[in-house]
C-alpha positions as CSV (number, residue, x, y, z in Angstrom):
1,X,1.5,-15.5,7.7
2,X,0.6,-12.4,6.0
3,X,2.0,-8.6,6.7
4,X,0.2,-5.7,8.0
5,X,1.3,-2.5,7.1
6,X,-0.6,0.5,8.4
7,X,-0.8,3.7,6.1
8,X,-0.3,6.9,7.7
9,X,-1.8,9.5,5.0
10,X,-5.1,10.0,7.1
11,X,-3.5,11.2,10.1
12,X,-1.7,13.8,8.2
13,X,-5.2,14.9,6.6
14,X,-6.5,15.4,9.7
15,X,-3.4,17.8,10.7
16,X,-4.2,19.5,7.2
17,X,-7.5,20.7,8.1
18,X,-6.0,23.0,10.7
19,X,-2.9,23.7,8.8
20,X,-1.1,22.5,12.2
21,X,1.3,20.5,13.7
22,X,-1.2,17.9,15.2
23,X,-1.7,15.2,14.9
24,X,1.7,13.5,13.4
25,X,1.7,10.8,11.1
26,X,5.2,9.5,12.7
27,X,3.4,9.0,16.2
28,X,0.8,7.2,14.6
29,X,3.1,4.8,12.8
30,X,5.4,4.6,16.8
31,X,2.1,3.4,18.0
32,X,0.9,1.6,15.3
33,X,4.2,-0.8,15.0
34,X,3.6,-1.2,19.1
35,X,0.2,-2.8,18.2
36,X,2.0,-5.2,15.6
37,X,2.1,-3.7,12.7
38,X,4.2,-4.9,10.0
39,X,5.0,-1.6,8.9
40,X,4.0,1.6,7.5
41,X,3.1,2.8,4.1
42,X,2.7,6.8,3.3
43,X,1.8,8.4,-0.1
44,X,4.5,11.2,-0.8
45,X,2.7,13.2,-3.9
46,X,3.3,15.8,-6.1
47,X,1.7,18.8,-4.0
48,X,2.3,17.4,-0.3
49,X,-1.4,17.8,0.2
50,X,-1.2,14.9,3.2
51,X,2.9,13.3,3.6
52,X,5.6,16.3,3.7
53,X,8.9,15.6,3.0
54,X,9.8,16.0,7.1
55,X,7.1,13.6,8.0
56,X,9.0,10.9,5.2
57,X,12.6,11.5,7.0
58,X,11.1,11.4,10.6
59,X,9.2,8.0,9.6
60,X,12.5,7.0,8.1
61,X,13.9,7.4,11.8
62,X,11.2,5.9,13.5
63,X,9.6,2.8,12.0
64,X,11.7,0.1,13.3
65,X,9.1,-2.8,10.8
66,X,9.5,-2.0,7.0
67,X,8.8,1.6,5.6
68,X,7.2,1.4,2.2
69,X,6.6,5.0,0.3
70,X,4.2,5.3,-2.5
71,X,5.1,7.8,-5.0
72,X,4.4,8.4,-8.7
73,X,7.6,8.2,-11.6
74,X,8.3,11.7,-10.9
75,X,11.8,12.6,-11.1
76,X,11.8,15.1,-7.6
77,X,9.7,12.3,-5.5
78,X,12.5,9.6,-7.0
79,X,15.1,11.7,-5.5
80,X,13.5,12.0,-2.2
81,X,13.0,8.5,-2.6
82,X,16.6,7.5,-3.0
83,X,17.8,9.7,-0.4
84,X,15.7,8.1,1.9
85,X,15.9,4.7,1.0
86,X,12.5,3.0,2.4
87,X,12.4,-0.5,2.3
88,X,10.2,-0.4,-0.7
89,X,8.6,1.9,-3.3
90,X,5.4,1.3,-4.6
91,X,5.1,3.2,-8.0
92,X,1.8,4.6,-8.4
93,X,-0.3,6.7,-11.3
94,X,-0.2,10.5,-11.1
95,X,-1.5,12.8,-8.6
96,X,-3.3,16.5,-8.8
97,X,-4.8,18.2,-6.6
98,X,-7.4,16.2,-4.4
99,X,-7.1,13.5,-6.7
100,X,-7.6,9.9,-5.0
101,X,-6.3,7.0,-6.5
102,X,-8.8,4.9,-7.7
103,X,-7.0,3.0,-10.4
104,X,-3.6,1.0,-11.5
105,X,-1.1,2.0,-13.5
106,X,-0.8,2.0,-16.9
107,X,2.1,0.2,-18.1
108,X,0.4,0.1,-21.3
109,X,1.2,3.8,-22.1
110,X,3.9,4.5,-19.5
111,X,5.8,1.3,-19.1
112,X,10.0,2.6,-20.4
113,X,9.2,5.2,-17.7
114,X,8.1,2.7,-14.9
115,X,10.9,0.4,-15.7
116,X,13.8,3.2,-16.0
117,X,12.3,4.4,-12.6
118,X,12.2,0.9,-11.3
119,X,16.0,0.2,-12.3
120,X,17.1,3.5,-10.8
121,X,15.9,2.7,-6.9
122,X,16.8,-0.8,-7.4
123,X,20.0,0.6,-8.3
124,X,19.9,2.4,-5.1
125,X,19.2,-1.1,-2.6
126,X,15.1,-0.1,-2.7
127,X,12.4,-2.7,-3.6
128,X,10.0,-1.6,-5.9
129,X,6.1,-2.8,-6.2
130,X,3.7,-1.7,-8.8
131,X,0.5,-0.5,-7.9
132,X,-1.7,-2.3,-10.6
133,X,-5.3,-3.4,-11.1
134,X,-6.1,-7.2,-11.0
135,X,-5.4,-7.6,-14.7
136,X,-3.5,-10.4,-16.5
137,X,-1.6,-7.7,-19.0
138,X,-0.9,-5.3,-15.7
139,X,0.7,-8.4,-13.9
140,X,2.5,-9.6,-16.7
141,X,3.5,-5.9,-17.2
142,X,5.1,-5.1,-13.6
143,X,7.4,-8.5,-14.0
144,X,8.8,-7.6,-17.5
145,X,9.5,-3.8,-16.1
146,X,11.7,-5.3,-13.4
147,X,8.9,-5.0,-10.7
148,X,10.0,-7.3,-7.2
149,X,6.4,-7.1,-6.3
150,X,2.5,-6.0,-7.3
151,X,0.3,-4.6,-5.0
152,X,-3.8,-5.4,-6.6
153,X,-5.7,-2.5,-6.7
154,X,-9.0,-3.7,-4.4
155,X,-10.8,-0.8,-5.1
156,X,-13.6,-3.0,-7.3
157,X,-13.8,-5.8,-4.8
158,X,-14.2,-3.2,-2.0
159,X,-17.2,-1.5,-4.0
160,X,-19.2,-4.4,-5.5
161,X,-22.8,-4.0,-5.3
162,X,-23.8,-7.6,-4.8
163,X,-21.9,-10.6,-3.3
164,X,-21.8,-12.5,-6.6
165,X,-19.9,-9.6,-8.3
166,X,-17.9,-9.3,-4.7
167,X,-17.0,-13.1,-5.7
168,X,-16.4,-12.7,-9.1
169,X,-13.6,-9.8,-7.9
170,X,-12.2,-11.9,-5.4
171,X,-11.5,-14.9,-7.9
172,X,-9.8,-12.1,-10.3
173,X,-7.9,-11.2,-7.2
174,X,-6.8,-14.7,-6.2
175,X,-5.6,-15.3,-9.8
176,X,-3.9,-12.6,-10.3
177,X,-2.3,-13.1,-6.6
178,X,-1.1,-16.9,-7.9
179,X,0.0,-15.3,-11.0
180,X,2.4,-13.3,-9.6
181,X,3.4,-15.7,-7.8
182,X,4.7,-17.6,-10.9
183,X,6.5,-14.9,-12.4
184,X,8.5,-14.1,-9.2
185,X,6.7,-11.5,-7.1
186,X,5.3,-10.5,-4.4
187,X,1.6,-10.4,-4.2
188,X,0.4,-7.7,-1.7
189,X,-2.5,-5.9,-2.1
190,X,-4.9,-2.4,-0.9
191,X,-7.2,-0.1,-2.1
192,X,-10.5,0.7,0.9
193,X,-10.1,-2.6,2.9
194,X,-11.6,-2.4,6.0
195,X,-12.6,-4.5,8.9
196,X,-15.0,-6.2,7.6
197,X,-14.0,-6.8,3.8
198,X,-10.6,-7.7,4.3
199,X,-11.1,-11.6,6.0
200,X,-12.4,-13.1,2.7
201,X,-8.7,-12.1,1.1
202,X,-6.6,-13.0,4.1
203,X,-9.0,-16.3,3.5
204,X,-7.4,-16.9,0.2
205,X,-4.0,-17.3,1.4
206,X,-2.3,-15.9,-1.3
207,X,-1.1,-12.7,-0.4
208,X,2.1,-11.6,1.2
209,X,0.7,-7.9,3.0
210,X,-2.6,-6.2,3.0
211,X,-1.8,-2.0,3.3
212,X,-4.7,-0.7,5.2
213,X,-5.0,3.3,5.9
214,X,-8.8,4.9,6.0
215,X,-10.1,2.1,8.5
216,X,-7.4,1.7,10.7
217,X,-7.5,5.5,11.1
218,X,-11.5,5.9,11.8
219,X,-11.8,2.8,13.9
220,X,-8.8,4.9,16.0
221,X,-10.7,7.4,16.4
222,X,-12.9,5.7,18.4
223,X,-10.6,3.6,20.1
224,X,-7.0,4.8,20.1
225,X,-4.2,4.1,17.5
226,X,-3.1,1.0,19.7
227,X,-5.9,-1.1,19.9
228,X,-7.1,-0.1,15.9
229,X,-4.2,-2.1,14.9
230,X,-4.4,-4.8,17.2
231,X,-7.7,-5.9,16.2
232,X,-6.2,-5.7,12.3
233,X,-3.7,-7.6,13.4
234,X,-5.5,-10.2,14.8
235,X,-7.9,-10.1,11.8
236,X,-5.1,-10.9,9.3
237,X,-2.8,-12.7,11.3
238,X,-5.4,-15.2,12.4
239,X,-4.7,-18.4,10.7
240,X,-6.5,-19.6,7.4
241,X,-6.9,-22.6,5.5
242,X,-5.3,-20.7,2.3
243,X,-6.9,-23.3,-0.5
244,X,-5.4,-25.9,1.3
């Protein structure tokens, strides 16, 4: 059965436009793991701009489910990182400013710097994911820099025009899922899933976790925190045929 982990980052935007204390990412993530979530993710960048560092060793106090922290190969957020010790780090590109991540890594130009950084919070007892595009080199990439798991970027699924080219990114997705697989990793994935696009993937079968932030946050909105994840939950928890 696949893993729901519910990312926090939108509740602290919403405390950002204030420049308050309201609302806090960590009660989000209590209520969240209430409803059945998996875990939590959170994005700790460069400038802070959303996650603080107090709001990474509150949630490290708080989530009882697994605590995954995204963060780019930067040597102050490794440190945080390793003092922390989440129960995995997904490496991600660089972050400026307002900058939203829209694409992978690239291993191609960055790879000795991924795979030191990987070592290093391995060393420390932390899993470490890439955060990759569906892409055969980018898969076979994260194994050979001692990656334990891949999460696919579903940004192009999520904005395909048409449903043929929606198809054609969920076949890339699927094979890319099975090739990880092979080579000994997980195969989790995220990047605009919603209520909506998300059942064709858990349909597939092949992945471990689906991180879901934006959606689970607006839908909340509407309907409390509680019963946001619930019916995410239910959504990817819900039995599939997965190829069989």
């Amino acid at each position: 059965m696949p893993l729901v982990s519910i990312k926090v980052d939108n509740i602290a935007a919403l405390r950002l436009i204030k420049r308050l204390k309201e609302p806090d990412p960590s009660h989000a993530a209590v209520l969240a793991e209430i409803a059945g979530a998996d875990g939590i993710t959170c994005h700790l960048r460069e400038d802070r701009r959303y996650i603080r560092d107090r709001d990474l060793y509150i949630l490290k106090e708080v989530v009882n489910s697994k605590l995954t922290v995204q963060i780019s190969p930067v040597e102050e957020l490794i440190e945080r990182a390793i003092e922390v010790k989440p129960w995995m780090v997904t490496l991600m590109p660089p972050t400026n400013d307002d900058t939203v991540v829209g694409s992978g890594i690239n291993l191609d130009a960055d790879r000795d710097l991924y795979a030191d950084t990987a070592l290093n919070l391995k060393g420390a007892g932390i899993n470490v994911a890439y955060f990759v595009d569906p892409d055969i080199d980018a898969v076979k990439g994260a194994a050979r820099a001692k990656a334990d798991a891949v999460e696919l970027n579903t940004g192009d699924y999520v904005r395909a025009g048409t449903i043929d080219s929606a198809e054609e990114e969920l076949d890339r997705l699927e094979q890319m899922a099975r090739l990880a697989a092979k080579l000994g990793l997980m195969a989790n994935c995220g990047g605009g899933l919603n209520y909506r696009n998300i059942r064709p993937l858990t349909e597939l079968g092949v992945f471990e976790e689906f991180t879901i932030g934006h959606a689970a946050v607006a839908r909340a909105l509407m309907v409390g925190v509680e019963r946001a994840v619930r019916e995410l939950v239910e959504i990817i928890h819900l039995p599939s045929d997965g190829g069989s």
